[in-house]
C-alpha positions in Angstrom: -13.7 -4.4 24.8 -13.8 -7.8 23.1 -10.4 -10.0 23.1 -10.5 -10.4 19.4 -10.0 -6.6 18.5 -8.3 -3.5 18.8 -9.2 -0.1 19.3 -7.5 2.4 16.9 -6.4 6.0 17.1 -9.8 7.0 15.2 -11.7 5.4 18.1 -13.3 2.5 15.4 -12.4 -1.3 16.5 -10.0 -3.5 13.8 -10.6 -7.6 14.3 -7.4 -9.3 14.9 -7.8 -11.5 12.8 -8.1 -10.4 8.6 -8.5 -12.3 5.7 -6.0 -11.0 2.9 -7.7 -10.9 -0.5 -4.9 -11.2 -3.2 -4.9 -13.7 -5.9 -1.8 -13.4 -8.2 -4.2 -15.2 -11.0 -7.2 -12.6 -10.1 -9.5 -14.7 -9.9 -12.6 -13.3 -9.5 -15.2 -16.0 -8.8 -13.1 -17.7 -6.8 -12.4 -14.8 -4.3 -15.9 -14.2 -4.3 -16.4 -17.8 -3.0 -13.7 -17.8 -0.7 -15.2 -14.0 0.9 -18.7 -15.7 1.5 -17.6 -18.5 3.1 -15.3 -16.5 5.5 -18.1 -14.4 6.3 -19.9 -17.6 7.4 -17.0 -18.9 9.2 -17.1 -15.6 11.0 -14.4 -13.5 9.6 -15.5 -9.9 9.6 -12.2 -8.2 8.7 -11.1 -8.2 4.8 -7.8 -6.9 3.4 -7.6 -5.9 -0.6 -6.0 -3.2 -2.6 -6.2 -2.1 -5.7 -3.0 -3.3 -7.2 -4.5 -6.8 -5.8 -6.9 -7.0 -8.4 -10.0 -8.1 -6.1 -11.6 -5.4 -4.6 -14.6 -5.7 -7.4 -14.8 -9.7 -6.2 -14.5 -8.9 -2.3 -17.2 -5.6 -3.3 -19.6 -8.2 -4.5 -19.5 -11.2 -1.9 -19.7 -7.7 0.7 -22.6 -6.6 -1.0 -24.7 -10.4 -1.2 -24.0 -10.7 2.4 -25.4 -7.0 3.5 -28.5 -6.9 1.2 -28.9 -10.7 2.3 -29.6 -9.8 5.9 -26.2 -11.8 7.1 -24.5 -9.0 8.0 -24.5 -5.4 8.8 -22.2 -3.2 6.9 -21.1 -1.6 10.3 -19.9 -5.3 11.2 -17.4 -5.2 8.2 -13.9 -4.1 8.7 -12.3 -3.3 5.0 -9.5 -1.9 4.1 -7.7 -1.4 0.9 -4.8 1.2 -0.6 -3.5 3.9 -2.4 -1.7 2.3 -5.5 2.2 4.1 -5.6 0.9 5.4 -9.3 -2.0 7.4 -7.9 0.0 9.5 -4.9 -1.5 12.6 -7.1 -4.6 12.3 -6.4 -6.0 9.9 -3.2 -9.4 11.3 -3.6 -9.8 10.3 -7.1 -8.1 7.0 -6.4 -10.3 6.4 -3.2 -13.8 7.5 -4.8 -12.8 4.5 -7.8 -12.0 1.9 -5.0 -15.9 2.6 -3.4 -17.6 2.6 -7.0 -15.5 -0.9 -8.4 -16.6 -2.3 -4.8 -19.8 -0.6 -4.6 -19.1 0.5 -0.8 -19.7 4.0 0.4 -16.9 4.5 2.9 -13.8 2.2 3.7 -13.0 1.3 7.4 -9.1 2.1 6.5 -7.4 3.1 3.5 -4.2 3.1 3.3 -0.6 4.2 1.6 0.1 1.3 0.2 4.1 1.9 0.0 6.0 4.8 0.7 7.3 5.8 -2.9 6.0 7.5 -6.1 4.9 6.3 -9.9 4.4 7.8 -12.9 0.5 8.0 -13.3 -1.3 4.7 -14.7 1.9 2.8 -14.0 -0.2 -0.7 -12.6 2.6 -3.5 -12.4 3.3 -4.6 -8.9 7.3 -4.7 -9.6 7.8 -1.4 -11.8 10.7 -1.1 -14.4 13.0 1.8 -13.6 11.6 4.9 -15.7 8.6 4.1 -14.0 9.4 6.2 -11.1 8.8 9.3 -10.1 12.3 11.5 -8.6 10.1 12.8 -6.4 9.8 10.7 -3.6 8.5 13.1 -0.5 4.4 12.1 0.4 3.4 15.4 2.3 1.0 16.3 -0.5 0.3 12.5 -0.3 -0.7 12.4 3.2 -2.5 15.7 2.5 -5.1 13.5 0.0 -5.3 10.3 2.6 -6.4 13.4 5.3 -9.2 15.0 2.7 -10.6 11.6 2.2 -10.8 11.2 6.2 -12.7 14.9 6.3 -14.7 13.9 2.9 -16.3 10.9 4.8 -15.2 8.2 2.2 -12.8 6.3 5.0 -13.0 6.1 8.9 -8.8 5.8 9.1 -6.0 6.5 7.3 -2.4 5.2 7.7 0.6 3.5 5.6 1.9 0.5 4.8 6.0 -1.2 4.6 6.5 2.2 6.4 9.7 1.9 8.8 10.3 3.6 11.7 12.4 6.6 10.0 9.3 7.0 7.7 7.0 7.0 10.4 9.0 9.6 12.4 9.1 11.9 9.1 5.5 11.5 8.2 4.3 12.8 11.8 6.7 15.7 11.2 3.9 16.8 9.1 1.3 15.1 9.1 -2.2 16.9 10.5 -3.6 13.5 11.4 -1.4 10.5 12.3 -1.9 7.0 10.9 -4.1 4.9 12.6 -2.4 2.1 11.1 0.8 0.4 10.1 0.7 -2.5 7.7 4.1 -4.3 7.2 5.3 -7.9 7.0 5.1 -9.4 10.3 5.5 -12.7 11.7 7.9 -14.7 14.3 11.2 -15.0 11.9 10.3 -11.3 11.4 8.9 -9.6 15.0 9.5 -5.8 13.9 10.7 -5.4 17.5 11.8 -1.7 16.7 9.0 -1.0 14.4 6.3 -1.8 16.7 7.7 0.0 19.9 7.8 3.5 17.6 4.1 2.1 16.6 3.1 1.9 20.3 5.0 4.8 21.3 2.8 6.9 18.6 -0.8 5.0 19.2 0.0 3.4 15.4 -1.6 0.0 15.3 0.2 -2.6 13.5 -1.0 -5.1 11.1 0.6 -7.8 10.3 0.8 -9.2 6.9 2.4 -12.6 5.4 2.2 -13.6 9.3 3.0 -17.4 8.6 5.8 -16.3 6.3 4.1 -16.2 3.1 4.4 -19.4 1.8 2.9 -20.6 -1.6 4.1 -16.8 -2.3 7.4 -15.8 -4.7 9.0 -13.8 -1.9 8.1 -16.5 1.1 9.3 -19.1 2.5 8.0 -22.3 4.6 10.1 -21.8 7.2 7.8 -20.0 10.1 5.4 -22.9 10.0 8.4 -25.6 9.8 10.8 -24.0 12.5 10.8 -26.8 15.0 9.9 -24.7 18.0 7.3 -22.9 16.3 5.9 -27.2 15.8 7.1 -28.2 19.7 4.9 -25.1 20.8 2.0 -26.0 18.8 2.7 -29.7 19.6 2.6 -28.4 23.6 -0.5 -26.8 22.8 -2.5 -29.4 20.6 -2.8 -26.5 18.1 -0.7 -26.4 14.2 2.1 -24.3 13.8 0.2 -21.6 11.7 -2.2 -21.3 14.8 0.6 -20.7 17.0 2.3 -18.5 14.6 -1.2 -16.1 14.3 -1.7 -16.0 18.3 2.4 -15.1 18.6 1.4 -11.7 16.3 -2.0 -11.0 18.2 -0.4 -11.6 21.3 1.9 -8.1 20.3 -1.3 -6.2 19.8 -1.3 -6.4 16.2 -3.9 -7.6 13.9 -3.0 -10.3 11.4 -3.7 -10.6 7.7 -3.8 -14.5 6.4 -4.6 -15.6 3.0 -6.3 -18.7 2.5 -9.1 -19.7 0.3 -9.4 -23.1 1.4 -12.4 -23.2 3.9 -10.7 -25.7 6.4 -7.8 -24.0 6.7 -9.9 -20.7 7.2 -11.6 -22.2 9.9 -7.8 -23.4 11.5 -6.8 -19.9 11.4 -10.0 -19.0 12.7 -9.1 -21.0 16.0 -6.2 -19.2 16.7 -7.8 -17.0 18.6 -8.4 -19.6 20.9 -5.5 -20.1 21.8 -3.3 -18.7 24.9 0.2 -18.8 24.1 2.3 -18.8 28.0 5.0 -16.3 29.2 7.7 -18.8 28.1 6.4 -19.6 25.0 6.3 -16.2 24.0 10.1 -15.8 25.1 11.0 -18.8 23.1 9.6 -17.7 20.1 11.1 -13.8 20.7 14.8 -15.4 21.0 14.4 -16.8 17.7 17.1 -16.1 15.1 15.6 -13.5 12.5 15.4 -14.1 8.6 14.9 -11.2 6.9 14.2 -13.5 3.6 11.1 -11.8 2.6 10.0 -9.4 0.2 12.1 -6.2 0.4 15.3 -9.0 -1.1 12.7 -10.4 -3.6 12.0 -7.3 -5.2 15.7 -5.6 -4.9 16.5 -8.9 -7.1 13.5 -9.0 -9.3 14.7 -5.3 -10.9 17.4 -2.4 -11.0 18.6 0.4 -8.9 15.1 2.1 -8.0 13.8 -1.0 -5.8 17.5 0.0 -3.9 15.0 2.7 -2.6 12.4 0.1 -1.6 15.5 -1.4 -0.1 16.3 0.9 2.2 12.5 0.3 4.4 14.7 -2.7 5.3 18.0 -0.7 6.2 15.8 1.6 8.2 15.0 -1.6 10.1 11.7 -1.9 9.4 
């Protein structure tokens, strides 16, 4: 098997290296840009979601680059997700994702977060009548395994699921998750999380993996930590290169954003690069910072995101 994949549960291969699709200003023609000229830099694996905004845009540039000859759709790793508001009915939610991106079948689709909304609720940070009591997912999961038998994706799995989450959901679940997509990156190693994953054949994919700067929730410190800079410095590589190999060197995939071409082709390179035994250990003894998103959105609203902050308490 190629160094730049991983073989899932399902037996299908996930690149190691995504591009993540969301645009907080949705901006359609310039995702569509972006998509086409990571296709031509190589990238074959594309992250979106519904609540994203850009699965029309990434549909399109998908759909130039098949009919075009440039690619095969069986080259194309996609995956998007189950918006909280539509844990009612993942078939209807999954059949709308393939008609706005004009795809027939997703490579992964997945539970986007492990709580429930009332139905047509479509704000990424909800107010607090937005949420549904109910917060179990069996009848969920039951939906994300009929899409899986219906043909319309080749994986299923979760996302910001902890460990304690994981562990409940194969209490019941008919078909495990192939995959696990949480926030991942060297100030944040999900060092419990990904031995549960391993322990369970549950891939992990790693989003935000420089830290997320540029986002609301992130932070510049990965990339600026000064032996994340002496390692790339050892290396002649940047720090975001260093910072992409550390989460492929764990056997997770990693989902950067970036829709400047140059920097594209920077992250590309990272998988180039062979991080050593003690780099690794230097980077692994690294004080955490839990800075990320789970404390942006407990402070962005009231008591209902105290549920969203409990996938951190559960040591995600």
């Amino acid at each position: 098997m190629r160094s730049d994949v991983a073989r899932l549960r399902c037996g299908k291969t996930i690149p190691l290296l995504g591009m993540g699709t969301y645009c907080p200003q949705k901006d359609r023609e310039s995702t569509i840009s972006a998509v086409l000229q990571a296709i031509k830099i190589g990238y074959r694996h594309f992250d979106t979601a519904k609540i994203y905004g850009s699965e029309e845009a990434l549909g399109t540039a998908l759909g130039q680059v098949i009919s075009y000859g440039t690619v095969q759709r069986e080259d194309i790793f996609v995956t998007s997700k189950l918006w909280s508001s539509d844990h009612h009915d993942p078939i209807s939610a999954l059949t709308q994702t393939l008609k706005t991106m004009g795809l027939e079948y997703l490579d992964n689709y997945l539970v986007h977060w492990p709580i429930k909304l009332k139905p047509g609720v479509s704000e990424p940070v909800p107010k607090e009548e937005e949420f549904e009591k109910d917060v179990g997912i069996e009848e969920t999961w039951q939906g994300m395994e009929r899409c899986l038998e219906m043909g319309l994706c080749r994986s299923i799995g979760v996302s910001n699921f902890s460990s304690k989450k994981i562990y409940d959901l194969l209490d019941f679940a008919s078909v495990s998750p192939s995959v696990n997509q949480v926030e991942m990156h060297p100030l944040w190693r999900q060092s419990k999380l990904r031995k549960v994953c391993e322990a369970n054949n549950i891939h992990v994919s790693g989003y935000s993996p420089l830290g997320g700067p540029g986002n609301r929730w992130g932070s510049m410190a990965v990339i600026e930590h000064p032996v994340i800079k002496s390692i790339a410095l050892k290396h002649n590589a940047t720090p975001a290169q260093v910072a992409l190999r550390w989460g492929m060197s764990k056997g997770a995939s990693v989902i950067v954003k970036s829709f400047n071409g140059e920097r594209m082709r920077e992250n590309k390179r990272a998988l180039d690069i062979k991080l050593a035994d003690q780099d690794l250990s230097f980077i692994d003894q690294l004080e955490e910072w839990k800075i990320m998103r789970g404390d942006f959105l407990v402070n962005q609203t009231t008591s209902p995101y105290k549920s969203i902050k409990q996938l951190w308490d559960d040591e995600i």
